[in-house]
C-alpha angles and dihedrals in degrees: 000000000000108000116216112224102247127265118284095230098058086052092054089050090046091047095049094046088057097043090046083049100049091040072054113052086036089065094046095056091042094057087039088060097040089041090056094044081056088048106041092046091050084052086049102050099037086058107050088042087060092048093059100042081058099050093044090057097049102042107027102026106117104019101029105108088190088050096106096046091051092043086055100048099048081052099051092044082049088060091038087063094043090081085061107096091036085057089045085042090056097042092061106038097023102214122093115247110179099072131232098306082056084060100039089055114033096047084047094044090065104063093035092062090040091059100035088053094045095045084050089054087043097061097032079061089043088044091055101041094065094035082070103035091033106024101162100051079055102049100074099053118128137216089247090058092054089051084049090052097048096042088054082049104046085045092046086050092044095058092046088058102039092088086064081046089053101035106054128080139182110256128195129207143157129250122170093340089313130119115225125198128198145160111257119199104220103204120124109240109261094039088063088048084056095039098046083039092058096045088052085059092046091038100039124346109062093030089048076051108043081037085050104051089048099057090049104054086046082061102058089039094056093051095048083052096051092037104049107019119020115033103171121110094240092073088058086067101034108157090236089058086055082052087064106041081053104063093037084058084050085050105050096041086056077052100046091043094042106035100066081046096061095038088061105047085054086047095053101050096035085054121007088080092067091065097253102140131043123240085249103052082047099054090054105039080050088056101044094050097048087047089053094053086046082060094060089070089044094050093038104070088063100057091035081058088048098043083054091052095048092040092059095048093053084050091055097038081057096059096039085055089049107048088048088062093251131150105243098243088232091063092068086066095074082074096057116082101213 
């Protein structure tokens, strides 16, 4: 018997059903990978972070005078990588499910931890700074006065992200006979260039500064010091010069995790709204850059584990100098004008 070709426009249908199943299943197995990279990082970093909060208060408890900044950074890390599974949650079923409480505290959650974490770097620099240029105004710092330090830094955070906290709200809408729900940011839009442009100051652009200039002028104090009064080879690898290369590491991987973030969010409301980039490309630079950020409290634990270690050498270098009857080399620096 002689068999018809079948009709055009079944083909068409059958055609479509397979594309819109492929496009599908495509989109499934692309969240599921980029689900399980979130996940596995969160794992990751949570537990690195704890890691670091047991063995601070095991080993530098009582004498470690940066016990309470590294305590706060590993927590804040700890509450950065909180957001994770919300973030993992809305990316599979798409609909936000935690309210608008849920809004108002996990976007805000975000920038709170990113200062905080940034002005703690910024004083452990400062505090460090003058331990080696002023080490006697230093000495006789107590653990109170740090508390008192970080509480003033995790209010002063707090107030910088309570606009995001304010000016977001929960929105409903209909797709297909379902009802979405997603968190909607309600600036006007100048307002939130101002206001992004003013957290990248806050977040990047006047710590990398302060933390600049004080490197810079170590630097020049450590030269005059080698040059002029210790010549041996030993000063070259001095455990509290290990303290410092250590939280400038902490600080320019903070740089190197955050900076691409905040570029692109200005990137994204001074010139997305041109129509420059496609939804696609967004989706994925989004994605890469908070993925990036995520990375900074994976990458953290390690060098908070280091800084620890060296910390504690220089501690020890201190009271074997000491009980010798040695001048520790860094005293002689009270004599040098930076």
């Amino acid at each position: 018997a002689h068999r018809y070709p079948p009709k055009p426009r079944l083909l068409k249908k059958r055609d479509g059903s397979r594309q819109l199943h492929v496009v599908l299943l495509l989109a499934m197995l692309v969240t599921s990978l980029l689900g399980t990279i979130l996940i596995a990082m969160c794992l990751v970093g949570v537990t690195g972070n704890v890691y670091t909060l047991v063995v601070m208060n095991i080993s530098m408890r009582v004498t470690g005078s940066m016990y309470v900044y590294i305590v706060n950074l590993a927590l804040a890390d700890l509450l950065y990588l909180s957001t994770i599974p919300f973030v993992v949650c809305t990316y599979f079923v798409k609909d936000w499910y935690f309210g608008d409480i849920g809004c108002r505290v996990l976007f805000s959650l975000d920038l709170l931890t990113m200062q905080a974490s940034i002005f703690i770097l910024t004083v452990m620099s400062t505090e460090r700074y003058f331990a080696v240029v002023k080490p006697l105004d230093t000495f006789g710092r107590s653990r109170k006065y740090r508390k008192t330090v970080t509480c003033v830094v995790w209010l002063l955070s707090f107030l910088l992200a309570l606009p995001t906290m304010i000016m977001i709200d929960l929105r409903t809408s209909h797709q297909n006979g379902e009802v979405k729900r997603m968190c909607h940011p309600t600036w006007q839009m100048e307002a939130y260039k101002v206001y992004l442009t003013v957290l990248f100051n806050t977040c990047i652009l006047a710590p990398g500064f302060v933390i600049g200039y004080l490197y810079v002028r170590l630097a020049r104090t450590y030269w005059i010091s080698q040059t002029r009064v210790l010549t041996t080879q030993d000063v070259n690898r001095c455990p509290k010069q290990k303290v410092l290369y250590m939280i400038l590491s902490i600080v320019l991987v903070y740089c190197a995790c955050f900076i691409p973030f905040w570029l692109w969010q200005l990137l994204y409301i001074y010139y997305y709204r041109r129509g420059n980039l496609s939804p696609k490309t967004v989706f994925y630079v989004n994605f890469v850059v908070t993925c990036l950020a995520y990375s900074n409290s994976c990458i953290n634990p390690f060098l908070y584990t280091l800084l620890t270690k060296n910390y504690k050498e220089a501690g020890n270098g201190v009271s074997r100098g000491s009980d010798h009857g040695q001048t520790v080399p860094y005293v002689r620096h009270k004599e040098i004008t930076p």
